[in-house]
N, C-alpha and C positions, 0 to 999 in steps of 0.2 A: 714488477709484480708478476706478468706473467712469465717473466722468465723464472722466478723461483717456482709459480705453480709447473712449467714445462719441466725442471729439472726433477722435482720431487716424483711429478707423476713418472720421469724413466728410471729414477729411483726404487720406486714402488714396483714398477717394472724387471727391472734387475732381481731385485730382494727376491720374487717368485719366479725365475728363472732359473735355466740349467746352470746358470755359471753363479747362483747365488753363494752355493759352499764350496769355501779350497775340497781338493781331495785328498783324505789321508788314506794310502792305499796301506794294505793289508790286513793281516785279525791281529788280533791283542796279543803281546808275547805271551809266553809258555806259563802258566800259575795265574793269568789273570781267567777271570769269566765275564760276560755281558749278557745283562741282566736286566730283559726288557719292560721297559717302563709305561709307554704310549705312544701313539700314533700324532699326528699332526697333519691337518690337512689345510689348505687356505681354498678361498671362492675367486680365486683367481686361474688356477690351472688343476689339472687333475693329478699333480704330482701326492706324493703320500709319503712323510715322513716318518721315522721312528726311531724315540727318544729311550736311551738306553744308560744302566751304569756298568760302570766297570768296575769288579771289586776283586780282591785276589783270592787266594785262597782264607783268610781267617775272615772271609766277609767284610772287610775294610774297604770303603768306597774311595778308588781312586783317579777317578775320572767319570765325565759325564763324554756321552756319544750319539751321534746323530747322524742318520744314514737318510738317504733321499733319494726316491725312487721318481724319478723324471723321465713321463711318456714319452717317447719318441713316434714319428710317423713313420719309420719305416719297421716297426717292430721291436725292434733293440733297443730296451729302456736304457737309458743313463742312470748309475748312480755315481752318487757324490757322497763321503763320509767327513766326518770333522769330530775329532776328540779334543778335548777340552777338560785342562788336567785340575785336582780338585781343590788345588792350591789357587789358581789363576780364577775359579769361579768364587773360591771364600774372598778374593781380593777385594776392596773396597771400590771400584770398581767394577771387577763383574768380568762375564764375556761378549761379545757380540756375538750373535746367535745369526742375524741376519745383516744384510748392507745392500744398498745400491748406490751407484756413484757419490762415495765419499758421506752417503747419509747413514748413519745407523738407524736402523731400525725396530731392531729387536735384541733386549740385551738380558743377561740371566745371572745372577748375582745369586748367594746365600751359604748356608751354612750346614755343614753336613757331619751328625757327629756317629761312626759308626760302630761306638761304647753303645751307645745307647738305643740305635735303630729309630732317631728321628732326625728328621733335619727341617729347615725352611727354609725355600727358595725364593724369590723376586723377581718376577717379570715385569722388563721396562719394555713399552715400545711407544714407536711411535705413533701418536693420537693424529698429529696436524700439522703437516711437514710446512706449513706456508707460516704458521705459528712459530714451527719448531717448540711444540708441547709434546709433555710424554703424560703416561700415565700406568702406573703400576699396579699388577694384580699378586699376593701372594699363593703359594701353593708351600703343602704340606710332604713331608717325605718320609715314608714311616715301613720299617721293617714288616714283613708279611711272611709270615711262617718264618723256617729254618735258612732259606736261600733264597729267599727273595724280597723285593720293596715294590710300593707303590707308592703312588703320588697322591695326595689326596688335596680335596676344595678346601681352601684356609676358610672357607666360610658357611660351608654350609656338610662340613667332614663328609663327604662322599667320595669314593675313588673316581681318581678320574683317568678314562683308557683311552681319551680322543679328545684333541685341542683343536678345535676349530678356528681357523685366523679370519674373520669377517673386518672386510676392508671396506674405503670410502674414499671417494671421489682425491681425500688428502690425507690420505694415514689408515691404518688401522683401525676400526669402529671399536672392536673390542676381542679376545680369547673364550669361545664359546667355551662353558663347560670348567674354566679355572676363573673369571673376572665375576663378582656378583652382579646381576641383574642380567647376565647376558644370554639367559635363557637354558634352556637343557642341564641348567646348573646342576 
């Protein structure tokens, strides 16, 4: 038992760390655009992420992106980017969004239709890594003006510009601001 609580919590450790995301280095080829969505931040370290779509020129969503701005102590922040194409997020399955040592964590699954300028996404993460329980909150994705989208509460239809990742001793507590009940909804 406590070696699974030991592993989860470097786990958890990992997951908000600099080496959380691969790095996809450079910008979107030539006719794509990105097309920003929200921020993310966790109560774990002061890093600051931001969730982004990629779409091309006819406004077609072809990817989702996530760049991570990770403080450094000697001034020179780290980033880390991860694209994530929109084939592999409609999968049945999904993507992993976050990992620490062989656990997932946070996973991002849904459907994106960009006829129509709506989509719904699913976020799985991790509740209780000693469980190994998840627990899913949906979000809304809807066309905003001419050239651009936002996300919106599947539950309470309000935009949301900042996901806050509120963690616990064994997982994840809840996504502020996308999960119902979890406050600043």
């Amino acid at each position: 038992m406590a070696r699974i609580l030991a592993r989860l919590l470097l786990a958890l450790g990992a997951l908000f760390s600099a080496n959380a995301l691969a790095t996809a280095h450079g910008s979107p080829p030539s006719g794509l655009e990105v097309l920003p969505l929200a921020g993310i931040t966790n109560d774990r370290d002061a890093g600051l992420s931001r969730l982004a779509l990629i779409v091309d020129a006819r406004d077609a969503v072809r990817a989702i992106a996530v760049e991570t701005r990770h403080a450094a102590g000697d001034g020179a922040d780290k980033i880390t980017r991860r694209v994530y194409p929109l084939r592999r997020i409609e999968s049945r399955r999904g993507v992993v969004l976050g990992r620490g040592r062989g656990v997932e964590a946070i996973l991002l699954r849904g459907r994106i239709d960009s006829r129509t300028g709506r989509g719904v996404l699913v976020i799985r993460y991790l509740a209780n890594g000693l469980l190994m329980n998840y627990h899913e909150c949906r979000i809304g994705l809807d066309r905003a003006g001419r050239r651009g989208w936002r996300l919106v509460n599947a539950y309470n239809g309000r935009a949301i510009h900042m996901i806050r990742v509120k963690t616990w001793m064994l997982g994840i507590a809840t996504l502020e601001n996308v999960c119902p009940g979890a406050g600043r909804d």
